[in-house]
VMD Tcl script that builds the backbone (N, CA, C; Angstrom):
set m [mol new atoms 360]
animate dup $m
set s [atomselect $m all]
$s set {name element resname resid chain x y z} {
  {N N UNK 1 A -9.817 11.687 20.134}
  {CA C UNK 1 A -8.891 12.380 19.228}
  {C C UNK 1 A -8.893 13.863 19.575}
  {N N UNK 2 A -7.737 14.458 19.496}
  {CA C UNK 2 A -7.533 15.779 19.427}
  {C C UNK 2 A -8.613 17.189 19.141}
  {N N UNK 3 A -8.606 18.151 18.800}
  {CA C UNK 3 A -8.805 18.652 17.748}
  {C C UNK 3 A -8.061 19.323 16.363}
  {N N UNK 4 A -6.743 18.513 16.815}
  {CA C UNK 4 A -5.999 18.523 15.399}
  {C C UNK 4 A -5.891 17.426 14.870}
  {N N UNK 5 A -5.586 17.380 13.863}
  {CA C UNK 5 A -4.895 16.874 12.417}
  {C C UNK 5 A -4.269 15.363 13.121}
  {N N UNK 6 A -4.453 14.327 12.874}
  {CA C UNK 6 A -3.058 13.468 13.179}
  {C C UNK 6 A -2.006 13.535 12.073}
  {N N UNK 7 A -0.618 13.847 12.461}
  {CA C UNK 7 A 0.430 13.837 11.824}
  {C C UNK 7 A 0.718 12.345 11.170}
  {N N UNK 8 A 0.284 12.738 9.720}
  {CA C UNK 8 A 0.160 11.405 8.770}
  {C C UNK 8 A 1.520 10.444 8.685}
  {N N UNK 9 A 2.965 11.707 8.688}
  {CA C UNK 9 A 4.375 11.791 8.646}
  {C C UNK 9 A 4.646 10.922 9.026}
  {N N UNK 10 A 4.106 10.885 10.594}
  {CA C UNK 10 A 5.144 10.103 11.660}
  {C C UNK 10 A 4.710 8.566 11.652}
  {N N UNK 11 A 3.786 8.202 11.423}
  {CA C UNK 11 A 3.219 6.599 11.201}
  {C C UNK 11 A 4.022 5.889 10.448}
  {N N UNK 12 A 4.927 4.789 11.190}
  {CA C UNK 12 A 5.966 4.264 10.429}
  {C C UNK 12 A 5.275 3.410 9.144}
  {N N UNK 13 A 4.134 2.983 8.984}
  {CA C UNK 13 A 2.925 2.763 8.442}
  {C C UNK 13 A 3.094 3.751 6.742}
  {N N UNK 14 A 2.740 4.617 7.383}
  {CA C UNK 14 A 2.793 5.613 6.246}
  {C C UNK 14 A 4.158 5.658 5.442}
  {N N UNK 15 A 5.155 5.963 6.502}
  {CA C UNK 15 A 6.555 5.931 5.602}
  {C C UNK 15 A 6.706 5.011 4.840}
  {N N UNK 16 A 6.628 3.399 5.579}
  {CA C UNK 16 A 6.981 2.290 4.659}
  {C C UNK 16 A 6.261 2.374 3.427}
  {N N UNK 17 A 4.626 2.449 3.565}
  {CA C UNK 17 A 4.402 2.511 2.764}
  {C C UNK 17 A 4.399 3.735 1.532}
  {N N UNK 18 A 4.900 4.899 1.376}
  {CA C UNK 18 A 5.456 5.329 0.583}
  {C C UNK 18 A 6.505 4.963 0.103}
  {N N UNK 19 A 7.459 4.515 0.608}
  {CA C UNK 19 A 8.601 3.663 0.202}
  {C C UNK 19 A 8.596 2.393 -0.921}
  {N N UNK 20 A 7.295 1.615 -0.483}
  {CA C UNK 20 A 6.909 0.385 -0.842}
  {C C UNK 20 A 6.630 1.006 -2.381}
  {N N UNK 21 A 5.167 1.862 -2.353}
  {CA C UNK 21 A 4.965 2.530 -3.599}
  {C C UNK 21 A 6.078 3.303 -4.805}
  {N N UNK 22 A 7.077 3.939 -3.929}
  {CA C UNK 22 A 8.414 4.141 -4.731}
  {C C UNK 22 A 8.742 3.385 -5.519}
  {N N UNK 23 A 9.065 2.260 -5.017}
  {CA C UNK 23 A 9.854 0.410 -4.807}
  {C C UNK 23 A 8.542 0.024 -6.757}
  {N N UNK 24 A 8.187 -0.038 -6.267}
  {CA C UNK 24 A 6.389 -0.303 -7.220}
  {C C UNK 24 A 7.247 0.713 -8.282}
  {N N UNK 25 A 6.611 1.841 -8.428}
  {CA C UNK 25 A 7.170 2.819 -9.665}
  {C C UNK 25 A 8.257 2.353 -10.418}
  {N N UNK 26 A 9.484 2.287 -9.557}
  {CA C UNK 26 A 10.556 1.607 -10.422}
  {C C UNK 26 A 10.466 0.143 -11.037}
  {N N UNK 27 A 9.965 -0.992 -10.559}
  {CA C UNK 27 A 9.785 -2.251 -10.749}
  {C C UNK 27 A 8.909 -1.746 -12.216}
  {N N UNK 28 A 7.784 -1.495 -11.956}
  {CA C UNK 28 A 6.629 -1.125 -13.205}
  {C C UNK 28 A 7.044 -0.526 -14.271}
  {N N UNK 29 A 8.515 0.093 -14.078}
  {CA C UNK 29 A 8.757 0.876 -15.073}
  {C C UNK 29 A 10.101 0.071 -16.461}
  {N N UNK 30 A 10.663 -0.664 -15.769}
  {CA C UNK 30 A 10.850 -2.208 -16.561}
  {C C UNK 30 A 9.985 -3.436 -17.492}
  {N N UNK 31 A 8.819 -3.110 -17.175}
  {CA C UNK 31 A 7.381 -3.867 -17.568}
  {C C UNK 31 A 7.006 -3.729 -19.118}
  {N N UNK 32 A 6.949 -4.580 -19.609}
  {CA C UNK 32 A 6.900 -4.377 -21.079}
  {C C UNK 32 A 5.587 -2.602 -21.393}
  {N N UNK 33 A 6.162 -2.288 -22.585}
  {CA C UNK 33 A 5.369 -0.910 -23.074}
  {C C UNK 33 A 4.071 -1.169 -22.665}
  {N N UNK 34 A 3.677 -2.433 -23.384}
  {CA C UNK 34 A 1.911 -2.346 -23.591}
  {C C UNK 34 A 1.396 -2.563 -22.344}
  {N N UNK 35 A 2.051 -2.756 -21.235}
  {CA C UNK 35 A 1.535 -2.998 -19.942}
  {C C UNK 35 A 1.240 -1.732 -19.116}
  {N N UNK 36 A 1.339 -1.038 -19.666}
  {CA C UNK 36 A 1.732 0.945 -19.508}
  {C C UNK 36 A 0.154 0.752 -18.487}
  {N N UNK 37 A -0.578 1.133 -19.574}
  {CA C UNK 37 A -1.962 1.331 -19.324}
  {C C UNK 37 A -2.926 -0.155 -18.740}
  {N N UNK 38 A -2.348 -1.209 -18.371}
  {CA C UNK 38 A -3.121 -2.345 -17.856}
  {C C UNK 38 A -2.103 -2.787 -16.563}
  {N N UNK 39 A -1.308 -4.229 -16.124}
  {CA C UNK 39 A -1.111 -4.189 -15.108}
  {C C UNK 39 A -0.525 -3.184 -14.394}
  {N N UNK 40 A 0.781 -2.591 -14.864}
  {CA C UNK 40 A 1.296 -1.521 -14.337}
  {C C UNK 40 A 0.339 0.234 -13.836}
  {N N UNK 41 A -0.514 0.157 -14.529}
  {CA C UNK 41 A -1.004 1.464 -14.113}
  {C C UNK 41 A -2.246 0.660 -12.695}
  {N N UNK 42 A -2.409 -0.503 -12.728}
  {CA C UNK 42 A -3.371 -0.728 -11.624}
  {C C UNK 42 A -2.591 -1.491 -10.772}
  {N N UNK 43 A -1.118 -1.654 -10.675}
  {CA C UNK 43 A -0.319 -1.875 -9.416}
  {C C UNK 43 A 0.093 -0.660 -8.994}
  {N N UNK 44 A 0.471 0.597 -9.884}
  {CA C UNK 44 A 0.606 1.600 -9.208}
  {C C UNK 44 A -0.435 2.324 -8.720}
  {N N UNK 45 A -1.237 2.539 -9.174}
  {CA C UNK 45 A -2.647 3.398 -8.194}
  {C C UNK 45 A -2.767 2.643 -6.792}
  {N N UNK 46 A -3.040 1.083 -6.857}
  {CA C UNK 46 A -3.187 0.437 -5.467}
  {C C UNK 46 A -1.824 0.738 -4.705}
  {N N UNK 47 A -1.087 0.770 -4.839}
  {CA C UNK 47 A 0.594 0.863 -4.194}
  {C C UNK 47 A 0.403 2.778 -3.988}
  {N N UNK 48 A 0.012 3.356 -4.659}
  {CA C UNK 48 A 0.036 4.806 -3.733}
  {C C UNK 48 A -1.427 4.547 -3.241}
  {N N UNK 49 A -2.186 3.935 -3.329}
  {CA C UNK 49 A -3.972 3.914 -2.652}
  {C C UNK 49 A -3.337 3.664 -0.885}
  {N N UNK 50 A -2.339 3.013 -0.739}
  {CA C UNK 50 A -1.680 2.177 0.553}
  {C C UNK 50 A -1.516 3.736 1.969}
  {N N UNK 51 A -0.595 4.553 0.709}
  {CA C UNK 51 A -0.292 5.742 1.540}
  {C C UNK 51 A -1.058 6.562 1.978}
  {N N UNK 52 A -1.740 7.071 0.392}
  {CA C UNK 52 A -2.919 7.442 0.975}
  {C C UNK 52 A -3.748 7.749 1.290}
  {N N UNK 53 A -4.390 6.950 1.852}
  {CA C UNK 53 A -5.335 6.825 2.188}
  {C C UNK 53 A -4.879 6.343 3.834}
  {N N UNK 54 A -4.265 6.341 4.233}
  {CA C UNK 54 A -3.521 6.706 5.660}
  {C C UNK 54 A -3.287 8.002 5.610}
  {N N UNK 55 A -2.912 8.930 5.235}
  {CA C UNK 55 A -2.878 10.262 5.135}
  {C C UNK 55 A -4.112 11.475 5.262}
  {N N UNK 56 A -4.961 10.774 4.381}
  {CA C UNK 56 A -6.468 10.844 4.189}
  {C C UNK 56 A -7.339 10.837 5.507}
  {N N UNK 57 A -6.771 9.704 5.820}
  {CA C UNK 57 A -7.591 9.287 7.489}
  {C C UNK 57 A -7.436 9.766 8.806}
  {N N UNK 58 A -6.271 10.126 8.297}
  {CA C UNK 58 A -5.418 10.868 9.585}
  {C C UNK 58 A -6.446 12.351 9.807}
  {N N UNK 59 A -6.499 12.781 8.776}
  {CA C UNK 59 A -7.444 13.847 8.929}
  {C C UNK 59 A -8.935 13.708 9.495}
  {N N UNK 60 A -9.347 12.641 9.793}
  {CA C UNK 60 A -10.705 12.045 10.392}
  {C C UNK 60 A -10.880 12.627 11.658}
  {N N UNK 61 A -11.856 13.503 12.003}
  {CA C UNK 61 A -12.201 14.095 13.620}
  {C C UNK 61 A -11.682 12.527 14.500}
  {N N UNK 62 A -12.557 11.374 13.943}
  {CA C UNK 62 A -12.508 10.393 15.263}
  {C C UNK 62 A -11.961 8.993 15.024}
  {N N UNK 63 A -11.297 8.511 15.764}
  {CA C UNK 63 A -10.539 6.551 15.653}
  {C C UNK 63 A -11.552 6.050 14.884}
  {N N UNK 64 A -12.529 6.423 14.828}
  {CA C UNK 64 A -13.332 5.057 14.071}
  {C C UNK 64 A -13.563 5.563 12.447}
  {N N UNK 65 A -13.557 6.527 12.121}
  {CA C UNK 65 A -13.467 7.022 10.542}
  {C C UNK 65 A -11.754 6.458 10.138}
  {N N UNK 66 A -10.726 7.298 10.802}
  {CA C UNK 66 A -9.633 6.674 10.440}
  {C C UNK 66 A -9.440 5.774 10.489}
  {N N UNK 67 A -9.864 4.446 11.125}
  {CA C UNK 67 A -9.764 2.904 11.286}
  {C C UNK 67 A -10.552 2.927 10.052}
  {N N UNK 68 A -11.308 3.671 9.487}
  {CA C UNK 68 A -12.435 2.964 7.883}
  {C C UNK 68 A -11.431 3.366 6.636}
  {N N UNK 69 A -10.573 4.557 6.994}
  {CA C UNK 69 A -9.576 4.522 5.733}
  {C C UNK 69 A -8.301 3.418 6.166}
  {N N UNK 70 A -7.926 3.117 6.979}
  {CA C UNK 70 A -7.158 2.410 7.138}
  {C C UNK 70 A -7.396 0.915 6.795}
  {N N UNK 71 A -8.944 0.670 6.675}
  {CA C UNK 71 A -8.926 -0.490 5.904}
  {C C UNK 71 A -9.183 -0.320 4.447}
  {N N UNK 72 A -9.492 1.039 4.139}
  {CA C UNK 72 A -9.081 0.936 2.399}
  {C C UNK 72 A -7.576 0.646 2.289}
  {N N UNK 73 A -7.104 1.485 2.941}
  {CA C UNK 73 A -5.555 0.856 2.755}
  {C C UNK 73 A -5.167 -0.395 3.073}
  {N N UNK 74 A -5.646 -1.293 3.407}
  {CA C UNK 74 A -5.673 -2.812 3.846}
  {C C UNK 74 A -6.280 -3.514 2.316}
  {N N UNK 75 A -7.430 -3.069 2.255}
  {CA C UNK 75 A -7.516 -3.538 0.620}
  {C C UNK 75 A -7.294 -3.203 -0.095}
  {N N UNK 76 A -6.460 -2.006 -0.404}
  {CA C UNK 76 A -5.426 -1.976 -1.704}
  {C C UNK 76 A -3.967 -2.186 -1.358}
  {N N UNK 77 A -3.753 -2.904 0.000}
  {CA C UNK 77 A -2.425 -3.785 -0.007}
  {C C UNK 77 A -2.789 -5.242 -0.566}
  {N N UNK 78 A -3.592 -5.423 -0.306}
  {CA C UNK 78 A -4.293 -7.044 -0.358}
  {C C UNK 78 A -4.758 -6.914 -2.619}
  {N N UNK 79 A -5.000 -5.573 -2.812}
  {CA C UNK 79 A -5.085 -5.860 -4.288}
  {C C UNK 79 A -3.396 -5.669 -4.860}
  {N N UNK 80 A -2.954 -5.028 -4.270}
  {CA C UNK 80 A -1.006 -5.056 -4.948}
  {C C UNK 80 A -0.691 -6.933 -5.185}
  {N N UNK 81 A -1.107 -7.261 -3.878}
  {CA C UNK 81 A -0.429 -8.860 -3.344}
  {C C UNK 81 A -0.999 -9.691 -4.427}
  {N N UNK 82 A -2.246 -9.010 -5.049}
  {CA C UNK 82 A -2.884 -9.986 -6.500}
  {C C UNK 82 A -2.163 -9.523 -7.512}
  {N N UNK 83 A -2.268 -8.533 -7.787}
  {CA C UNK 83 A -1.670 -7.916 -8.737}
  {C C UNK 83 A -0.075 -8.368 -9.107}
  {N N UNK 84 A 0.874 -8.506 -7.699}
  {CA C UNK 84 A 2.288 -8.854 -7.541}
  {C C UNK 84 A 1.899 -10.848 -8.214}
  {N N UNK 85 A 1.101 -11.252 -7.473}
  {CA C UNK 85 A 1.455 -12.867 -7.942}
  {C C UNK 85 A 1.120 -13.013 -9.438}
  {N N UNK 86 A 0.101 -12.066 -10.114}
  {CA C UNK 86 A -0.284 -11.824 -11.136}
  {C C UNK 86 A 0.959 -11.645 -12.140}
  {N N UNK 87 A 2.103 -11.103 -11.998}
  {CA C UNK 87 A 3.088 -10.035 -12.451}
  {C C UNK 87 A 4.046 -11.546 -12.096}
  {N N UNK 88 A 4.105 -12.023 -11.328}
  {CA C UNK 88 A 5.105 -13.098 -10.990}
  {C C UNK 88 A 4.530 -14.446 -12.237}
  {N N UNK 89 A 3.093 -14.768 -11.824}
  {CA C UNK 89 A 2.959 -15.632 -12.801}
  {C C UNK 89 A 3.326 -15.782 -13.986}
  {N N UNK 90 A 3.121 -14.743 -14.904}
  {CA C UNK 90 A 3.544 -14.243 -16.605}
  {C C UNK 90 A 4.881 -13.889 -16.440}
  {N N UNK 91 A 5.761 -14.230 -14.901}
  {CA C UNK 91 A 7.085 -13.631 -15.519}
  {C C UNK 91 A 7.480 -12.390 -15.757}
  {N N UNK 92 A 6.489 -11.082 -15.528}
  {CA C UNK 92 A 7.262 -9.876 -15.490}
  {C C UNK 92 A 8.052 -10.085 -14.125}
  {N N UNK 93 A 8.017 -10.619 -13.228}
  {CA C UNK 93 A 8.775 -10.068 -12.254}
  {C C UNK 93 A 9.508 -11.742 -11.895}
  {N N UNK 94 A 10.653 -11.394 -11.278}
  {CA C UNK 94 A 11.082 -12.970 -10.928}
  {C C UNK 94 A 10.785 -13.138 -9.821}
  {N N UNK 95 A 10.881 -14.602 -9.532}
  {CA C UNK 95 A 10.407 -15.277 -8.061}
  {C C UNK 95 A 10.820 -14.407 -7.361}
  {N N UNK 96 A 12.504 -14.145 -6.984}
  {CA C UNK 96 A 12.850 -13.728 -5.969}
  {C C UNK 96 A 12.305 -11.955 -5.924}
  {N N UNK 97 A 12.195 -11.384 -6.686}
  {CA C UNK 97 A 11.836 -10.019 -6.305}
  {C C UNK 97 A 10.832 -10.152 -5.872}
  {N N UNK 98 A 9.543 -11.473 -6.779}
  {CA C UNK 98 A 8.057 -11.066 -5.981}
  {C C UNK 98 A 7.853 -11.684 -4.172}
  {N N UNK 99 A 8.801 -12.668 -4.269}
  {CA C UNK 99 A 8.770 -12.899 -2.616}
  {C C UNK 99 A 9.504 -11.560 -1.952}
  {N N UNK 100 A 10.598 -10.858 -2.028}
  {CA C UNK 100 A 10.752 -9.326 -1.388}
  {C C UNK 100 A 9.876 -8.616 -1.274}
  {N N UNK 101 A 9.665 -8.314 -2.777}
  {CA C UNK 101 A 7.830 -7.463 -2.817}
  {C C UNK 101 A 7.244 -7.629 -1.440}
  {N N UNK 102 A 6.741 -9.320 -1.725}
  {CA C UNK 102 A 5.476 -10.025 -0.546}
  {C C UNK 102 A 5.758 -9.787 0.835}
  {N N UNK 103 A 6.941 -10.084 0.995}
  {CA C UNK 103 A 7.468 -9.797 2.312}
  {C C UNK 103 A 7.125 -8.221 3.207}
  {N N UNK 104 A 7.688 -7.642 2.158}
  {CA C UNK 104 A 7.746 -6.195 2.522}
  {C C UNK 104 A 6.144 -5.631 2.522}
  {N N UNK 105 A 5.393 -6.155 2.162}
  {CA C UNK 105 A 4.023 -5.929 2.236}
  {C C UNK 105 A 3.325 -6.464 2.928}
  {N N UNK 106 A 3.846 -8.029 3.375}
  {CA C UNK 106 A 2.949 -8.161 4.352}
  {C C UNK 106 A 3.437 -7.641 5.520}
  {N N UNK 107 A 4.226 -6.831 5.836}
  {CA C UNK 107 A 4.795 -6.212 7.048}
  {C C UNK 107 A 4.043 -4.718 6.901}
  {N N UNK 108 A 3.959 -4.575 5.899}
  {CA C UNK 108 A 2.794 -2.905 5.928}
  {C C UNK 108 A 1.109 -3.901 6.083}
  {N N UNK 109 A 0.766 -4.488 5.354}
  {CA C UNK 109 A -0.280 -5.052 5.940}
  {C C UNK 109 A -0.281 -5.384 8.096}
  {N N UNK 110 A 0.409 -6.011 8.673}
  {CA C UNK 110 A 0.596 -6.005 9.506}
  {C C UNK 110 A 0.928 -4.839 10.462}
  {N N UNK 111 A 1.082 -4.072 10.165}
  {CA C UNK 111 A 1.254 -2.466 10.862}
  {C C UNK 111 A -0.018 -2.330 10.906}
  {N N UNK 112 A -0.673 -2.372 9.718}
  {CA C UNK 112 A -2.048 -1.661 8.785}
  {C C UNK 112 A -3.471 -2.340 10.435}
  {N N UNK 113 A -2.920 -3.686 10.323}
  {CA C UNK 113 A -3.853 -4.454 11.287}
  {C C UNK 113 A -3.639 -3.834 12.608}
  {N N UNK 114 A -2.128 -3.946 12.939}
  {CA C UNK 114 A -2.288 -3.059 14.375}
  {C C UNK 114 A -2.763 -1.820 14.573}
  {N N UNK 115 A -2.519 -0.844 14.002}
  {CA C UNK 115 A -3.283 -0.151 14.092}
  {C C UNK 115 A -5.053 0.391 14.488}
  {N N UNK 116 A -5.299 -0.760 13.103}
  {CA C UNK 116 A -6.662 -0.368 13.166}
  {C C UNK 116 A -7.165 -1.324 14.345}
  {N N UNK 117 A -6.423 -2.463 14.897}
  {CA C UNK 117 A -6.981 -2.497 16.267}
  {C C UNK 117 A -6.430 -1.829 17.447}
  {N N UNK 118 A -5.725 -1.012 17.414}
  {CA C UNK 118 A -5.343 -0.341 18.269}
  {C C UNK 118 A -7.054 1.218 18.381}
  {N N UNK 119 A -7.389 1.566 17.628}
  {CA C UNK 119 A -8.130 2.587 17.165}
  {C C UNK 119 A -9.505 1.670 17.264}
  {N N UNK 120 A -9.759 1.018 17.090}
  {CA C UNK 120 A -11.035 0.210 17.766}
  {C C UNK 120 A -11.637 -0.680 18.771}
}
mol reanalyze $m
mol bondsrecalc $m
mol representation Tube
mol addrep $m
């Protein structure tokens, strides 16, 4: 690695997943009141945990620290994907949005993997 910064920006990784987390905010914000403070506030922390903490890592002197935030961000995609079937089961969300959701996440999960074997 450098001795700069990796540019967190440019990781299509990063973008999607800010996007994804956007996507999250609005969905959550349809969610019945009392869900304020229980599912909705712990699908949104994991859904921005995604970004970052790719952002976070980027700042790591060396590939192998940023490959260790990049799998926090791997397990708080993998806690959204509970959280999403969670939200599908009870019916806040309908089938078809939570399969979009899934979709679109397991494609940031899958970036998430290349990466971190690319860096190890």
């Amino acid at each position: 690695m450098a001795d700069s910064a990796r540019n967190f920006r440019k990781y299509k990784v990063w973008q999607d997943a800010v996007d994804y987390a956007t996507e999250i905010y609005e969905i959550t914000g349809n969610m019945p009141w009392f869900e304020k403070k229980g599912l909705c506030d712990q699908l949104q922390r994991a859904a921005v945990s995604i970004s970052s903490n790719i952002a976070e890592g980027a700042a790591k002197p060396s590939d192998t620290e940023f490959a260790h935030y990049l799998d926090h961000s791997l397990g708080s995609a993998f806690e959204v994907e509970t959280q999403l079937l969670i939200a599908n089961n009870i019916k806040y969300i309908t089938p078809e949005l939570y399969q979009g959701l899934l979709s679109k996440l397991q494609e940031i999960e899958k970036q998430l993997h290349g990466l971190i074997n690319r860096l190890r």
